[in-house]
C-alpha positions, 0 to 999 in steps of 0.5 A: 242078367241080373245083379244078384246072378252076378254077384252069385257067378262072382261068389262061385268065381272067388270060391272056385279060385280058393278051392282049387288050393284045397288039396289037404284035409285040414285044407278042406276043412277049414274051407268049409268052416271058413266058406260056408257061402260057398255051399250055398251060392247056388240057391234058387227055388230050382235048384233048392231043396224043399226043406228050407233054402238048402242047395239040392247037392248040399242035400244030396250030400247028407243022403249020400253020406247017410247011406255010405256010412249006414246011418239010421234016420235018427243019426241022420237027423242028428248029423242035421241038426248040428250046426255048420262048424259042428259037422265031423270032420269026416262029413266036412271033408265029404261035403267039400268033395260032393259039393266043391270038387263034384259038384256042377256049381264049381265043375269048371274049376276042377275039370281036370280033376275028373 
């Protein structure tokens, strides 16, 4: 294993341990605006998206979200090109849920949520 796969099991290891405390929203969202590493500490060319280096599940996410809330291709763009502590609150709150709490980097820290 190499130094930097153990740093990222270290990262995903530290986050997954703050997270578990995130029960509230304004919880939520002040991890992800506080953590934005934590989205990312999956990135690898397998698992990354093809636009730029964005983990596949954080893409996933902006899809997901797209569709529940009926967004056209402009509002998604849009919703896009915000920067990270520019997201809704609603979006945040979403992401943490979709990436965090359902998402496979951190599904050991949350099994008993499922």
């Amino acid at each position: 294993m190499s130094r930097q796969q153990t740093s990222k099991q270290d990262q995903t290891s530290i986050y997954g341990e703050i997270a578990k405390g995130c029960r509230t929203d304004p919880q939520k969202i002040e991890f992800f605006d506080s953590s934005k590493e934590a989205f990312f500490t999956d990135s690898n060319e397998s698992t990354s998206s093809v636009n730029e280096d964005i983990p596949k599940d954080l893409d996933d996410g902006f899809y997901v979200y797209e569709n529940m809330k009926k967004l056209s291709e402009t509002e998604l763009e849009e919703l896009k090109s915000l920067t990270w502590k520019k997201y809704p609150e609603n979006f945040k709150i979403f992401l943490f849920d979709f990436c965090i709490l359902n998402g496979d980097s951190y599904s050991k820290y949350f099994l008993d949520s499922r």
